[in-house]
N, C-alpha and C positions, 0 to 999 in steps of 0.2 A: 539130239536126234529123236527123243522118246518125246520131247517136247512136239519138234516138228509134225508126230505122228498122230498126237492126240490133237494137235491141233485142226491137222488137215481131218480127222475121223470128225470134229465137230459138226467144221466146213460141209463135208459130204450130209451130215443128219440134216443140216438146218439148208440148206439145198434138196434134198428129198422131203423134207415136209411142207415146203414151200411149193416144190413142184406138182405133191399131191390135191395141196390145196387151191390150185390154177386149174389143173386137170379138172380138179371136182368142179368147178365153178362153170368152166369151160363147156361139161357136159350139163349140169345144171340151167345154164342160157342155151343152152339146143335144144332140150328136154320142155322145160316152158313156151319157146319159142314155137315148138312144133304143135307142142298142147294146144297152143292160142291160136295158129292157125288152121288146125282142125276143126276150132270152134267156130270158127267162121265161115268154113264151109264153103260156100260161092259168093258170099257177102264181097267183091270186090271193095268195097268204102273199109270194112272189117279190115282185110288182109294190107291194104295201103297203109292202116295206122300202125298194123303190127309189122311191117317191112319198116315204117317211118321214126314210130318214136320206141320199138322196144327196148332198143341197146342203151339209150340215156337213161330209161325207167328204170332198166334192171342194174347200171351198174348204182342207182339213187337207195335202191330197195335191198341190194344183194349187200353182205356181210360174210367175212370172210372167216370170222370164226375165231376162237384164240389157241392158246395151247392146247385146251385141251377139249374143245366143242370144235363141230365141223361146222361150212360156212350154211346161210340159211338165208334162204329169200323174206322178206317181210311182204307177205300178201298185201295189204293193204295200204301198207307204203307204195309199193310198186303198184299198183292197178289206181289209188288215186292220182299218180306219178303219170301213168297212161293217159287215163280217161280226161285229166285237166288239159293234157298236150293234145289229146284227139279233139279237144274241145266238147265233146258229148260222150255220153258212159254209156262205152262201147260192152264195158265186161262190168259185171254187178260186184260190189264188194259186199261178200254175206257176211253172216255174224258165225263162228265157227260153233 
């Protein structure tokens, strides 16, 4: 029975840290997504690549993080990920 308990108490950690790290992610690709289409502005050609190839780029770029780092977009993965699918360099990759 104490077996069963600790077992299931594991189940439940690694089920909530898994869940937090989808959530984070989840907000993470809205959060960007909304960024990038604000930068576009009225640019309809802008907003078509960012409705078209964002979701391939970002899951190429996004990293989920390990035990004990949270997940993390890779700018420059992800925007040359973009801009080679947009076919033209839509969003500039700076030097940080």
């Amino acid at each position: 029975m104490q077996k069963a308990k600790q077992f299931t108490g594991i189940v439940l950690g690694i089920a909530a840290v898994l869940a937090l790290k989808f959530y984070n992610k989840a907000k993470t690709q809205d959060e960007l997504r909304s960024e990038l289409r604000a930068k576009c502005r009225a640019d309809a050609t802008c907003t078509a690549a960012v409705d078209k190839h964002f979701d391939g780029c970002f899951e190429k770029g996004y990293s989920m993080g390990g035990r004990s780092t949270s997940g993390l977009v890779n700018t420059d993965k992800f925007l040359t990920c973009f801009n080679e699918a947009s076919g033209a360099e839509v969003f500039a990759v700076t030097a940080h």
